[in-house]
N, CA, C and O atoms as a GROMACS GRO file, in nm:
protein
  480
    1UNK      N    1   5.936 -17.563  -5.085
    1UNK     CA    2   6.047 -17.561  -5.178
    1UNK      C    3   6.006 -17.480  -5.300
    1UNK      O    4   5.909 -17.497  -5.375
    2UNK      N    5   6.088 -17.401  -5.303
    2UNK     CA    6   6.062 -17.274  -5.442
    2UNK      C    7   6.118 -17.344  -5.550
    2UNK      O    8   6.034 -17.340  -5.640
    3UNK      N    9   6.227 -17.410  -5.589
    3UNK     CA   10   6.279 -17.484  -5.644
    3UNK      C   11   6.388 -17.591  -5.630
    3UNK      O   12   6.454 -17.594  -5.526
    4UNK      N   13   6.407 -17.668  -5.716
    4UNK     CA   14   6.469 -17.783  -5.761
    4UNK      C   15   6.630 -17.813  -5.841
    4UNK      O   16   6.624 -17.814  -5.964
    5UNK      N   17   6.748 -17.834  -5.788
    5UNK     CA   18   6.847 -17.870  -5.885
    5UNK      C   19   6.864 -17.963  -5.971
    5UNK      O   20   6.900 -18.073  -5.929
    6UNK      N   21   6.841 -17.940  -6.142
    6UNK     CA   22   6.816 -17.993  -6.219
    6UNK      C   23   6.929 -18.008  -6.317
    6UNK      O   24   6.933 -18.101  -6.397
    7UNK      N   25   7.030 -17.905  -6.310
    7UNK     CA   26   7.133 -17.930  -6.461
    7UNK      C   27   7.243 -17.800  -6.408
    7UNK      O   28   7.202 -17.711  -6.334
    8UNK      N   29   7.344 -17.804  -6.443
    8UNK     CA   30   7.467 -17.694  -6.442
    8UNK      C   31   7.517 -17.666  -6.614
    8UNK      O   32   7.539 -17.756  -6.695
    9UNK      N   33   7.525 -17.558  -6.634
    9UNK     CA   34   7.487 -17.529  -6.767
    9UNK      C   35   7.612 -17.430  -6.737
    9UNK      O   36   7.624 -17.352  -6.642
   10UNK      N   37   7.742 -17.466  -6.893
   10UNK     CA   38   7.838 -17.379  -6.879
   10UNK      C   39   7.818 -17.334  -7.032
   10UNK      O   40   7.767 -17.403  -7.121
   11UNK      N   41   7.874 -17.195  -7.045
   11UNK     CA   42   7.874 -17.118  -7.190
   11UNK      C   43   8.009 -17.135  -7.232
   11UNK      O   44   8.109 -17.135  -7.161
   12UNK      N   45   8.000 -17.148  -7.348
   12UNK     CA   46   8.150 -17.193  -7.418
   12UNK      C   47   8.175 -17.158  -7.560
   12UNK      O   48   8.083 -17.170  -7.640
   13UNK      N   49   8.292 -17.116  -7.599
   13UNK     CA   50   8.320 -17.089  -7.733
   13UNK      C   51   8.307 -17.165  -7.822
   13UNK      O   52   8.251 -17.141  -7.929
   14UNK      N   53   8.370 -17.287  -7.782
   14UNK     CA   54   8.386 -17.388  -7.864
   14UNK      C   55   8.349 -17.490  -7.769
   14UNK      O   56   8.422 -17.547  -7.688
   15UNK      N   57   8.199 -17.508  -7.795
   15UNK     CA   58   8.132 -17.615  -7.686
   15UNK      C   59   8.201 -17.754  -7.688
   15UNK      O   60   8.231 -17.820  -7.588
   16UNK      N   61   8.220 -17.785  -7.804
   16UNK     CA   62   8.229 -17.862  -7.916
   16UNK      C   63   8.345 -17.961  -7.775
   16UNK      O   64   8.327 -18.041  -7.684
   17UNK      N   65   8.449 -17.894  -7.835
   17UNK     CA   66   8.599 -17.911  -7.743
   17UNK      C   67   8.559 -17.840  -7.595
   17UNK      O   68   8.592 -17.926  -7.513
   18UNK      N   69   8.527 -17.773  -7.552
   18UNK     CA   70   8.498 -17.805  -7.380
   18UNK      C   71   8.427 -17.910  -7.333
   18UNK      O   72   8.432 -17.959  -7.220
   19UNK      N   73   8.345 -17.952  -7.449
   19UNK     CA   74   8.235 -18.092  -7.398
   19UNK      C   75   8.342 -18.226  -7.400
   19UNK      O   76   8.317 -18.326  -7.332
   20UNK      N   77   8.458 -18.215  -7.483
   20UNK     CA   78   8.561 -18.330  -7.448
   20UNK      C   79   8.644 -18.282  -7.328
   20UNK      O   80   8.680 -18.359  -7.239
   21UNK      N   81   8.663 -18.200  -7.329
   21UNK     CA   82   8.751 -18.155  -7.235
   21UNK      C   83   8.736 -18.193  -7.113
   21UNK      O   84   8.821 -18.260  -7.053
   22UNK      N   85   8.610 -18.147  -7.054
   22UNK     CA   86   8.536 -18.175  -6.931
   22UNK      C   87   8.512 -18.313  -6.915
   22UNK      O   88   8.530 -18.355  -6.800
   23UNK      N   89   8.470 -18.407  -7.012
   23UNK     CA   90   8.447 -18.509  -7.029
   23UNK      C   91   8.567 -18.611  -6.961
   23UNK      O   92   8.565 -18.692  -6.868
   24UNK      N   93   8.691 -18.555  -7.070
   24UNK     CA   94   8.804 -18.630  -7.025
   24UNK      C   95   8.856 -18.582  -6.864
   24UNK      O   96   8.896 -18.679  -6.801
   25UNK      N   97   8.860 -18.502  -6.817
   25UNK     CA   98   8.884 -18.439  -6.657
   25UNK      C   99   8.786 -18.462  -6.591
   25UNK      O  100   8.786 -18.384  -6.496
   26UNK      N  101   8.696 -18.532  -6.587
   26UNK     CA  102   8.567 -18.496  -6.499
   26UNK      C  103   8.539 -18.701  -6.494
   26UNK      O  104   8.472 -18.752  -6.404
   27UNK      N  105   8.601 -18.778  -6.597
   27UNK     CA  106   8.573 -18.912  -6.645
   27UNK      C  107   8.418 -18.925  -6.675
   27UNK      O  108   8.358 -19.025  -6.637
   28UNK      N  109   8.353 -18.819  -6.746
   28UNK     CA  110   8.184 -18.774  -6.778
   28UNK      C  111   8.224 -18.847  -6.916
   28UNK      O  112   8.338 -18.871  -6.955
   29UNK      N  113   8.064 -18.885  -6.999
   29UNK     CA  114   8.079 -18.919  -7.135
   29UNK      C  115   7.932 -18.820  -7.197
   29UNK      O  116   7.836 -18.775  -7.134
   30UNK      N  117   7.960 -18.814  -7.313
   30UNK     CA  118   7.860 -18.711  -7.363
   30UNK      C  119   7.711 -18.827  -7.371
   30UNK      O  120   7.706 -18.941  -7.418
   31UNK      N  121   7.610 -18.751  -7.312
   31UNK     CA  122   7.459 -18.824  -7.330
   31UNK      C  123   7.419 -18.860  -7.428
   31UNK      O  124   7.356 -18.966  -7.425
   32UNK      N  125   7.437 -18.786  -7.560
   32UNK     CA  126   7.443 -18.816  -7.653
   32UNK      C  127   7.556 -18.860  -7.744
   32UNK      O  128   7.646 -18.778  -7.725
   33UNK      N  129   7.597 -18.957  -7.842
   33UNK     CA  130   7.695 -19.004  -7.928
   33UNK      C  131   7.719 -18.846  -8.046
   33UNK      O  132   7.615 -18.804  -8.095
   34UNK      N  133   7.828 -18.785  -8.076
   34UNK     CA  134   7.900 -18.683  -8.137
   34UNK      C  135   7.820 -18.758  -8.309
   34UNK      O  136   7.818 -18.864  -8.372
   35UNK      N  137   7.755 -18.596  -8.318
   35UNK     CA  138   7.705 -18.658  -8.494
   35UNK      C  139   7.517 -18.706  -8.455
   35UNK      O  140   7.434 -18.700  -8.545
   36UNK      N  141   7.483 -18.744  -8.327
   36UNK     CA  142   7.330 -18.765  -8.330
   36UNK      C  143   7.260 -18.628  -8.312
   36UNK      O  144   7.138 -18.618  -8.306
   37UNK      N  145   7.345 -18.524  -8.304
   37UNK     CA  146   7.267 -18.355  -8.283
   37UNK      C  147   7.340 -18.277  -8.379
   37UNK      O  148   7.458 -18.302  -8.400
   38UNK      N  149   7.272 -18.174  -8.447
   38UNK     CA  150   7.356 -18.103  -8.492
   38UNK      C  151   7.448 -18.046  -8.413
   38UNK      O  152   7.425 -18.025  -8.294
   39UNK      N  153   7.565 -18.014  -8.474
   39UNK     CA  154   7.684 -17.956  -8.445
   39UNK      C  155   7.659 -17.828  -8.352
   39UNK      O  156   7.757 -17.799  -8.283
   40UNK      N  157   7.557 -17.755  -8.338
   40UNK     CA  158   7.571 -17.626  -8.281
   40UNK      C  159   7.482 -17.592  -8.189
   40UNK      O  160   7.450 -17.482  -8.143
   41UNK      N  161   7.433 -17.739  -8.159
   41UNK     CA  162   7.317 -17.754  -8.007
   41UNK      C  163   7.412 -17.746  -7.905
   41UNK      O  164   7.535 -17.735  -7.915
   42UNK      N  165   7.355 -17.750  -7.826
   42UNK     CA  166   7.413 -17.782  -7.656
   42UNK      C  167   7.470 -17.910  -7.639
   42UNK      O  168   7.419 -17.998  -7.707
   43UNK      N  169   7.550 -17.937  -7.574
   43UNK     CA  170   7.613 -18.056  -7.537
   43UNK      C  171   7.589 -18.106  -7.417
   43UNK      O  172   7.638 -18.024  -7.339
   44UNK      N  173   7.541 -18.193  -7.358
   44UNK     CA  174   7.504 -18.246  -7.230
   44UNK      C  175   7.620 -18.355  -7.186
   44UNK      O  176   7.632 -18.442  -7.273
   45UNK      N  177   7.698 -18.371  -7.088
   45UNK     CA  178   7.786 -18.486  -7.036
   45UNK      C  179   7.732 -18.488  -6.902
   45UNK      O  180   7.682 -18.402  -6.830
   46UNK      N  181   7.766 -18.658  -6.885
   46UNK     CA  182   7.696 -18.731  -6.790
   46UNK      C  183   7.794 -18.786  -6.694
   46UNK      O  184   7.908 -18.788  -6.741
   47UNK      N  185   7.784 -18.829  -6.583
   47UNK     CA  186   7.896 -18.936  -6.484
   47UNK      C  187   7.790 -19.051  -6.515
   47UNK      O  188   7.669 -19.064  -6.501
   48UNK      N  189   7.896 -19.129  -6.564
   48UNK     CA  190   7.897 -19.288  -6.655
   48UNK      C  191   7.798 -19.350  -6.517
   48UNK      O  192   7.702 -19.421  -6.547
   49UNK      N  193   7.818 -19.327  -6.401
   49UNK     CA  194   7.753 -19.445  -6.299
   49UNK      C  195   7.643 -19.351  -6.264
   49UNK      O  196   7.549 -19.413  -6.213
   50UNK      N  197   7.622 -19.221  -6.274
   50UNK     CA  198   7.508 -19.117  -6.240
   50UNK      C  199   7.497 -19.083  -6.121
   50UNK      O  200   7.395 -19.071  -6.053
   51UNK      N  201   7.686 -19.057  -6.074
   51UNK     CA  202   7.681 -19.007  -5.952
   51UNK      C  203   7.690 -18.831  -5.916
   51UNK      O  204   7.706 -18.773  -5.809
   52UNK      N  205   7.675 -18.785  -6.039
   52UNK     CA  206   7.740 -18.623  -6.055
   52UNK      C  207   7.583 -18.587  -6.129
   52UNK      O  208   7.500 -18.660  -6.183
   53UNK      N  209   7.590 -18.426  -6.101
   53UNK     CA  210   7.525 -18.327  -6.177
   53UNK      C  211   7.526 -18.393  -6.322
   53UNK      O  212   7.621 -18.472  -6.320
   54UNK      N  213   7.471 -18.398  -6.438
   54UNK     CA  214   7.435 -18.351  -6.549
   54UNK      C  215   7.476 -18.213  -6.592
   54UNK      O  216   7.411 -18.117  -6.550
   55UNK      N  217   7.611 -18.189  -6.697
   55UNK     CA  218   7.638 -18.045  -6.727
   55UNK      C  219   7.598 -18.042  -6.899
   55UNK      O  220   7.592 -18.132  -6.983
   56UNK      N  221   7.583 -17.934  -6.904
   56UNK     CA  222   7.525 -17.900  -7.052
   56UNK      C  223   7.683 -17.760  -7.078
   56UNK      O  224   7.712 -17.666  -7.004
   57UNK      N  225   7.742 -17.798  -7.190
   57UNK     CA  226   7.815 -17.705  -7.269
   57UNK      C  227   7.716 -17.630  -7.417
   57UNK      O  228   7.694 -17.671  -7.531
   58UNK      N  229   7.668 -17.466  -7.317
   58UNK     CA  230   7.629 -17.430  -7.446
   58UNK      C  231   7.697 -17.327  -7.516
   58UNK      O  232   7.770 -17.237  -7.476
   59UNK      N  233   7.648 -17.367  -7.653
   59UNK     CA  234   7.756 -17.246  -7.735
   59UNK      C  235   7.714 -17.090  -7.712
   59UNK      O  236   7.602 -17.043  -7.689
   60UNK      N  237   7.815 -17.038  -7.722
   60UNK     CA  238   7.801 -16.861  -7.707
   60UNK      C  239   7.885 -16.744  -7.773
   60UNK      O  240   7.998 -16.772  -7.731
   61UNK      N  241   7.893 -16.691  -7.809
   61UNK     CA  242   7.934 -16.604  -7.941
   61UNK      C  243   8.060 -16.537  -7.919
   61UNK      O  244   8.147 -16.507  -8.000
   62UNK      N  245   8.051 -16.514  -7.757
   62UNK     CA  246   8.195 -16.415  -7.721
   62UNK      C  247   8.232 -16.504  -7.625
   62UNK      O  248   8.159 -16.592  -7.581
   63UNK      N  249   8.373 -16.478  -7.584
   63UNK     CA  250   8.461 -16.519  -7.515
   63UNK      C  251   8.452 -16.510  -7.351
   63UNK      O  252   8.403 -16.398  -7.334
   64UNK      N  253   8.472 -16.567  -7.222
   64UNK     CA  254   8.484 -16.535  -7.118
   64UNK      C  255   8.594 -16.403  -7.091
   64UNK      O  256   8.714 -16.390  -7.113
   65UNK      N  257   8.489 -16.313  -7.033
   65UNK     CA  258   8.561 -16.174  -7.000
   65UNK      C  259   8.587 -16.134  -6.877
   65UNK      O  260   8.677 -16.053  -6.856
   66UNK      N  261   8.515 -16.184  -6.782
   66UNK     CA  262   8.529 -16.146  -6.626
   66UNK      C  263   8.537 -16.282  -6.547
   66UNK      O  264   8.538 -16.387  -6.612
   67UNK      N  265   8.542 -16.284  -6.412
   67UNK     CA  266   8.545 -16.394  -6.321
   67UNK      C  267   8.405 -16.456  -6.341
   67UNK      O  268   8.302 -16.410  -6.390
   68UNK      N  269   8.428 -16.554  -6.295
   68UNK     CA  270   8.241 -16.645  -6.281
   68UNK      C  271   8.228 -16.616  -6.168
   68UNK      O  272   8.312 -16.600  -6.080
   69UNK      N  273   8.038 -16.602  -6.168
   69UNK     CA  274   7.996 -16.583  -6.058
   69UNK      C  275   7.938 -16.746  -5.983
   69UNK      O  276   7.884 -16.764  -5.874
   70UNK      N  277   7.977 -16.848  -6.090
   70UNK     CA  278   7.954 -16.958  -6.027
   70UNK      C  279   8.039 -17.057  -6.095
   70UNK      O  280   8.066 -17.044  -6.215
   71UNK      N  281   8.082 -17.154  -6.024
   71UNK     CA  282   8.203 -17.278  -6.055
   71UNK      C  283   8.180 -17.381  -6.004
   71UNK      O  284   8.107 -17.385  -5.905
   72UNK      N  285   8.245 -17.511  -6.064
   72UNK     CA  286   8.257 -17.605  -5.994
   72UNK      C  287   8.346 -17.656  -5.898
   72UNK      O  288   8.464 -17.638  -5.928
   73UNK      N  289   8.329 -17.703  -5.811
   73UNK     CA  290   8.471 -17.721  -5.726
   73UNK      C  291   8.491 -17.891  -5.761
   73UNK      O  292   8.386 -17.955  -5.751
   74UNK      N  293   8.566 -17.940  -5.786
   74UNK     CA  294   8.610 -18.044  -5.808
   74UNK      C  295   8.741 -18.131  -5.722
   74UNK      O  296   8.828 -18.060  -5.671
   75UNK      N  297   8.753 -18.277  -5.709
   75UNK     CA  298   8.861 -18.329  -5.655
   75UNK      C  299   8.952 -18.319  -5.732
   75UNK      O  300   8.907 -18.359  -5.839
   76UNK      N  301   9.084 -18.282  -5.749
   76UNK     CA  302   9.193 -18.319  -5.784
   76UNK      C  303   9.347 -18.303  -5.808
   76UNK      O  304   9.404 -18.261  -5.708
   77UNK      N  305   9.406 -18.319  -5.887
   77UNK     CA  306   9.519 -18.304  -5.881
   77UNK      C  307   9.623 -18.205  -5.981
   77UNK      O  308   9.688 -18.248  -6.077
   78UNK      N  309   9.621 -18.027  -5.923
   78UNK     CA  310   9.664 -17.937  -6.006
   78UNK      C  311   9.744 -18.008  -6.098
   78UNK      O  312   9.702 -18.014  -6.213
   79UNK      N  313   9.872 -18.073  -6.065
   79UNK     CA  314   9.915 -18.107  -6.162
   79UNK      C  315   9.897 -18.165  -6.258
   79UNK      O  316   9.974 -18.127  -6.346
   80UNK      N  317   9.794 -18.286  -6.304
   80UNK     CA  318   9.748 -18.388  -6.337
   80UNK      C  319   9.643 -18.252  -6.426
   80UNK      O  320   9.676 -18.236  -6.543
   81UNK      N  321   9.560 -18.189  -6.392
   81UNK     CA  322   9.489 -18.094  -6.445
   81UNK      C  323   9.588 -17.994  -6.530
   81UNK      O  324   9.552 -17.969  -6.645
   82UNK      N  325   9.680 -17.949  -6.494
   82UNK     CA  326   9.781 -17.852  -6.603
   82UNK      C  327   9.794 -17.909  -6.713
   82UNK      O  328   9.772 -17.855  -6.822
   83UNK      N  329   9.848 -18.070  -6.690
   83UNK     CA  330   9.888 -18.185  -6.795
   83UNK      C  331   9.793 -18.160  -6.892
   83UNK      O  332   9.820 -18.154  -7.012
   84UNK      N  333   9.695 -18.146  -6.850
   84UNK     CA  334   9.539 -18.203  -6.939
   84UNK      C  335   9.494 -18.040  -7.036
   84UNK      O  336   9.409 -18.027  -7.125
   85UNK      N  337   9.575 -17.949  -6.984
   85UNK     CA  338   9.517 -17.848  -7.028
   85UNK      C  339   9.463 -17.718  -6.942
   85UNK      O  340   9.483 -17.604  -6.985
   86UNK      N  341   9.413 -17.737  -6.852
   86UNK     CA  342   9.418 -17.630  -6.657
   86UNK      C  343   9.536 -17.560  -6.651
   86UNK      O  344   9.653 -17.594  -6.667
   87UNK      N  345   9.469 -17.426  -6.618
   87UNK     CA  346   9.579 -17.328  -6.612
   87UNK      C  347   9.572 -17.279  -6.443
   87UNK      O  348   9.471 -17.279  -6.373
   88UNK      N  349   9.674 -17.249  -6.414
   88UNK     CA  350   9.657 -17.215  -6.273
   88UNK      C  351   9.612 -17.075  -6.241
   88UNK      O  352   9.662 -16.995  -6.321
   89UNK      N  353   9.564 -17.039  -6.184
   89UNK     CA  354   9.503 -16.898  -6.152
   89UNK      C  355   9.542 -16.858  -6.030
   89UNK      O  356   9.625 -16.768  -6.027
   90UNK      N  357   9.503 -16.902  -5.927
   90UNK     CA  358   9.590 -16.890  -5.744
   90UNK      C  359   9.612 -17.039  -5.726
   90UNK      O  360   9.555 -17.141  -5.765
   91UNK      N  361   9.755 -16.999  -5.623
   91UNK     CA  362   9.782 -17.132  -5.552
   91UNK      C  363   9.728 -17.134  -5.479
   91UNK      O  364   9.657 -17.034  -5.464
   92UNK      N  365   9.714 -17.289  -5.332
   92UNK     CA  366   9.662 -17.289  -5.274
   92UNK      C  367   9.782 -17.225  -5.142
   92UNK      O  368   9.892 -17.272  -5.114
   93UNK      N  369   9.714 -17.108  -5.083
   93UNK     CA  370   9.790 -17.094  -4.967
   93UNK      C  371   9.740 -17.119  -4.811
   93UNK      O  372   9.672 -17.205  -4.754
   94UNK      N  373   9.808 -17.002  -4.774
   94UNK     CA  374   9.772 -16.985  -4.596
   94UNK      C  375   9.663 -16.953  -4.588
   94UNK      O  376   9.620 -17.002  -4.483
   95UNK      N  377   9.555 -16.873  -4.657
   95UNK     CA  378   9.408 -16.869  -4.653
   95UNK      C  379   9.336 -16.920  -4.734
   95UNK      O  380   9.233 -16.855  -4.754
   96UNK      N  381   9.345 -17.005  -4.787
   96UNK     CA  382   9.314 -17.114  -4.861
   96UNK      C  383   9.327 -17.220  -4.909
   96UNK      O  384   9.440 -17.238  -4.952
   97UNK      N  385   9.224 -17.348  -4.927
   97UNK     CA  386   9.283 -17.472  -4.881
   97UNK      C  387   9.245 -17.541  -5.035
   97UNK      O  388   9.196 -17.653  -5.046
   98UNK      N  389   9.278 -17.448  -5.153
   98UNK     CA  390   9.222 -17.471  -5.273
   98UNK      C  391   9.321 -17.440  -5.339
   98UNK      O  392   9.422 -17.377  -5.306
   99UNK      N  393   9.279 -17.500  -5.467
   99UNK     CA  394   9.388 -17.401  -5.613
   99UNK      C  395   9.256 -17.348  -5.699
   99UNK      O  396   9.152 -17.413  -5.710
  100UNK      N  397   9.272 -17.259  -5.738
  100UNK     CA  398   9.147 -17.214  -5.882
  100UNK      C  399   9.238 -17.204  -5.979
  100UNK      O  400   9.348 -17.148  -5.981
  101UNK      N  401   9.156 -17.292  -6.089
  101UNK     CA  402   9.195 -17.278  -6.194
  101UNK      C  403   9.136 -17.281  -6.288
  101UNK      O  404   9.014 -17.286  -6.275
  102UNK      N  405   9.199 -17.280  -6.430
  102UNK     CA  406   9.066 -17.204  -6.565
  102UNK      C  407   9.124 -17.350  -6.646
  102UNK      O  408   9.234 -17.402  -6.658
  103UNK      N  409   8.980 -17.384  -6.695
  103UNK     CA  410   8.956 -17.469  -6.836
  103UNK      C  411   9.021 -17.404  -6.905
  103UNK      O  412   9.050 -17.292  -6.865
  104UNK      N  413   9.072 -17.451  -7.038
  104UNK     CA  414   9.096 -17.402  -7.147
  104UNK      C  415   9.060 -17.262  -7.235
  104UNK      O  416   9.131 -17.191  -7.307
  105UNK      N  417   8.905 -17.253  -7.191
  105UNK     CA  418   8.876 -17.165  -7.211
  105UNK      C  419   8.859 -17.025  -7.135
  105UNK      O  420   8.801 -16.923  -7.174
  106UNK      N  421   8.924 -17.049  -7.019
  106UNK     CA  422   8.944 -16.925  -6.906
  106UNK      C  423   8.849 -16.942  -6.794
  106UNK      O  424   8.876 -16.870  -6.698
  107UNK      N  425   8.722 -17.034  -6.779
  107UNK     CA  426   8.662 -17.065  -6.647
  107UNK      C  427   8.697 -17.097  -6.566
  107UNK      O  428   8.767 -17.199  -6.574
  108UNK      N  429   8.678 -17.044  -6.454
  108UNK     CA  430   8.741 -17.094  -6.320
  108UNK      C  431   8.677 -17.225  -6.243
  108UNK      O  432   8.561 -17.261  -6.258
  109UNK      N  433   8.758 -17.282  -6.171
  109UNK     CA  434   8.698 -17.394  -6.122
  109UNK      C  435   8.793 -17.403  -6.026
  109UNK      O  436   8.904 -17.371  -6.068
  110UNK      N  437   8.787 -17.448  -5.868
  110UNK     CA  438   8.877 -17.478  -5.751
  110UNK      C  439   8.872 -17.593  -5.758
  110UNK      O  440   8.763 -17.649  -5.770
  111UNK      N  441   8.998 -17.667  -5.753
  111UNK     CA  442   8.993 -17.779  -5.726
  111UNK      C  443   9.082 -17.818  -5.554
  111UNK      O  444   9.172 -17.746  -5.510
  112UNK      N  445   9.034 -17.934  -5.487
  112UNK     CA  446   9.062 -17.979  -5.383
  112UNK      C  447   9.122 -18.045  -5.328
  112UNK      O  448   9.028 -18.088  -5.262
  113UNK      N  449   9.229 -18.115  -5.280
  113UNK     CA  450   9.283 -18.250  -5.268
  113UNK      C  451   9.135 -18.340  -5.179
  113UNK      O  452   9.047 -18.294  -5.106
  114UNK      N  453   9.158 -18.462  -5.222
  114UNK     CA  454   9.141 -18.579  -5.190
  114UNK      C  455   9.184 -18.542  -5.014
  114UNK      O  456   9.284 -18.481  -4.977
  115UNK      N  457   9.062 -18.609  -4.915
  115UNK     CA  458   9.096 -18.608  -4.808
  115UNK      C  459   9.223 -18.747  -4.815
  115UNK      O  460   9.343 -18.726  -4.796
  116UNK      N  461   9.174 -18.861  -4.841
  116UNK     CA  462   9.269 -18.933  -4.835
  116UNK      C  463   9.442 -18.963  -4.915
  116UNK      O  464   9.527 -19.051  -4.927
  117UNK      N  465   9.407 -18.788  -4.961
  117UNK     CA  466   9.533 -18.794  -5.046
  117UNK      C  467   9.641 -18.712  -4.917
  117UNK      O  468   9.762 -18.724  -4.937
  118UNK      N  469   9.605 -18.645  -4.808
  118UNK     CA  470   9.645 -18.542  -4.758
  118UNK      C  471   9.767 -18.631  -4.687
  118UNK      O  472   9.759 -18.746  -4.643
  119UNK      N  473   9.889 -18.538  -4.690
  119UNK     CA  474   9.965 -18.625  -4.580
  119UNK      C  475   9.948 -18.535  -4.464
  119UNK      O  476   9.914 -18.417  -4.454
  120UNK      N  477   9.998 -18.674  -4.336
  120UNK     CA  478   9.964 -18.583  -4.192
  120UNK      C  479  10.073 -18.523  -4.148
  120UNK      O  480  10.069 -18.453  -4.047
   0.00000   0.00000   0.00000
């Protein structure tokens, strides 16, 4: 083994507000309590039972300009995600069994239905 998966690390304008963001869509809570780091460190959010990756929101100076070359794919529900702030990018069609869509801040992320959400 050459290496090890240890952390998913996203760049963000405003870490600040993607670290709630994600938090609230993802049901993650920040590792640390808001106010125990300075304001302009990295942000780390956790899954409360420690069933998910560890993501770190770090700050970065310019804006997302091109596609990502890496994303998360996540369970859920486009609509329920628009509500929250998710913008749609593609639907899911005939060659694809996904929706991608962008955080707030323009990252892409596919999200999936729930096998047990599917009707037959």
């Amino acid at each position: 083994m050459t290496a090890k998966f240890k952390d998913l690390a996203l760049d963000a304008l405003d870490h600040q507000a993607q670290a709630d963001w994600w938090c609230s869509t993802l049901g993650y809570v920040r590792r640390s309590p808001p106010g125990e780091s300075p304001p302009d460190w990295p942000v780390a959010i956790v899954a409360p039972a420690g069933e998910g990756p560890l993501l770190w929101l770090n700050p970065v100076p310019e804006r997302k300009t091109v596609k990502n070359r890496m994303h998360l794919d996540v369970w859920g529900d486009p609509a329920e995600l628009s509500a929250a702030g998710a913008r749609m990018v593609a639907e899911r069609g005939e060659d694809r069994e996904w929706w991608v869509m962008a955080d707030p801040e323009g990252n892409e992320f596919c999200v999936f239905e729930r096998p047990d959400d599917r009707r037959a």
